[in-house]
Each structure stands twice: as C-alpha cells, then as structure tokens.
N, C-alpha and C positions, 0 to 999 in steps of 0.2 A: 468450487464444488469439492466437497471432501467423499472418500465415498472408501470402505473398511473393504480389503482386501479378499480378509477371509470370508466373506459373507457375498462380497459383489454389491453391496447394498449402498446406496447416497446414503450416508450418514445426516449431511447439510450442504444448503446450496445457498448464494446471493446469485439473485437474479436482476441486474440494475437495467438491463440491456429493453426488457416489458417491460422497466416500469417510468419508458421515456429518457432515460438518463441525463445529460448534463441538462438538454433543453428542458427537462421537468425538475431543474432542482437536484439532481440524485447521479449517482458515480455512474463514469463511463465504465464500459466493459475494462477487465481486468488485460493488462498485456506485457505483464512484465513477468519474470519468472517468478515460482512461487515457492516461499522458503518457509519452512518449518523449526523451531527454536528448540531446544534443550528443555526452554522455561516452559514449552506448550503451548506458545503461539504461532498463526501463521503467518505469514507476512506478505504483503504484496506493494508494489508501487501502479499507482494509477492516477489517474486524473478526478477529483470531485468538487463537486457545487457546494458552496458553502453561501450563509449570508452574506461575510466578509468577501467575498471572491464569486459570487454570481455566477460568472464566464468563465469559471473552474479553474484550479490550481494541479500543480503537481503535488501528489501526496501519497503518504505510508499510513496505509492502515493493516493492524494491527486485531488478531481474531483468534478467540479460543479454538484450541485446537479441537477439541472434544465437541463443543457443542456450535459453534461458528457465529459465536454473538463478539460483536463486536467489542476488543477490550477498551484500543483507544486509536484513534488518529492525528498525524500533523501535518501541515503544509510543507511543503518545500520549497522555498520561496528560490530561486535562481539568480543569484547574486542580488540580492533584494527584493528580483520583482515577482510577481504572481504571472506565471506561465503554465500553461495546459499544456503540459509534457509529462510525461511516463517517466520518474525515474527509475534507473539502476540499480538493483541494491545487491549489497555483499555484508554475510554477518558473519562475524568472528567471534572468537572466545579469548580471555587471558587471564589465566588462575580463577577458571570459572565462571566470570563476570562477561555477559553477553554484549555486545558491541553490534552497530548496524554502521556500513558507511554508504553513502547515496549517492549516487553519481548522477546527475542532468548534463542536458546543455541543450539550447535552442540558437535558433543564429543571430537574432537580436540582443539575447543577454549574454552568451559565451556561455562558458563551460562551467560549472559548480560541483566542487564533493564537499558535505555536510557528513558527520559522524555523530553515532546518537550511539547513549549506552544503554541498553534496553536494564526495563525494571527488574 
C-alpha cells in the first residue's frame, strides 16, 4: 500500500491476501521490507504463483511508484531451485546506475545472493 503523506490518503493498494493468494494462483502477502528506487519504483521480495512455479517461488516484483501497476517481475530461483521464500533485498547505486542484491536461503537449498541491475 502506498498512501501520500501530505493528504493521509491510499494513493494505491495490492491486496493478494482476498484474493486467495498462492492457493488461488496469486502472490502471498508482502513480508519483506519495502524499498523505493531513485528510478520510481517500489520494490518488494515475496513469494508468487506463476505457471512455471504453481507451488510459488521466491520473487522481486517490481511497481510504479506513482501509480502501483506493476512494472515487472522475476523469480529467484535459490541456488537453481524454485523455493517459496521471501527474499532479502538491498538496493544500491554507482555513478547513478541502480543495483538490487537479493539474499535467500532455505535449509534444503542453502544460502543464495543474486544481483540485478535495475533498468
């Protein structure tokens, strides 16, 4: 939920939690910290239902800041495999160029950091 300070007002909301979440298809509640880009996106790690992944993955999706539509998402696959975990994330900058790094770990597949350079 994004919601404009000076007004007090939801700007925009995803609500996955009504609308059945993994077991319907559609992302678990949000549970990871939630980060705001330079470029205007917001960024969250969470678990969602994809074709590929059914029984849900770990993933980064990725949402206008402004208006809360989705820009893009990816999996995060945990040292190869598709895990329903929440990852981690930390975004950085370097001569302006935005960067994401992802941290997982589950106890079956161990520990994973993946780095993405955002658009």
């Amino acid at each position: 939920m994004a919601f404009n300070p000076a007004t007090n007002l939801i700007v925009w909301k995803h609500d996955e939690v009504s609308t059945g979440g993994i077991a319907n298809g559609n992302a678990a509640s949000c549970a990871s910290a939630v980060t705001t880009t330079a470029s205007g996106l917001t960024i969250i790690g969470r678990v969602i239902a994809t074709s590929q992944y059914p029984n849900g993955v770990a993933a980064i999706q990725a949402f206008n800041t402004k208006d809360g539509s989705l820009a893009w998402q990816i999996p995060v696959l945990v040292n190869g495999q598709a895990i329903p975990t929440v990852p981690r994330l930390t975004p950085y900058a370097v001569n302006g160029k935005e960067y994401l790094v992802s941290f997982t770990h589950f106890a079956t597949a161990g520990a994973d950091v993946s780095a993405f350079a955002l658009p």
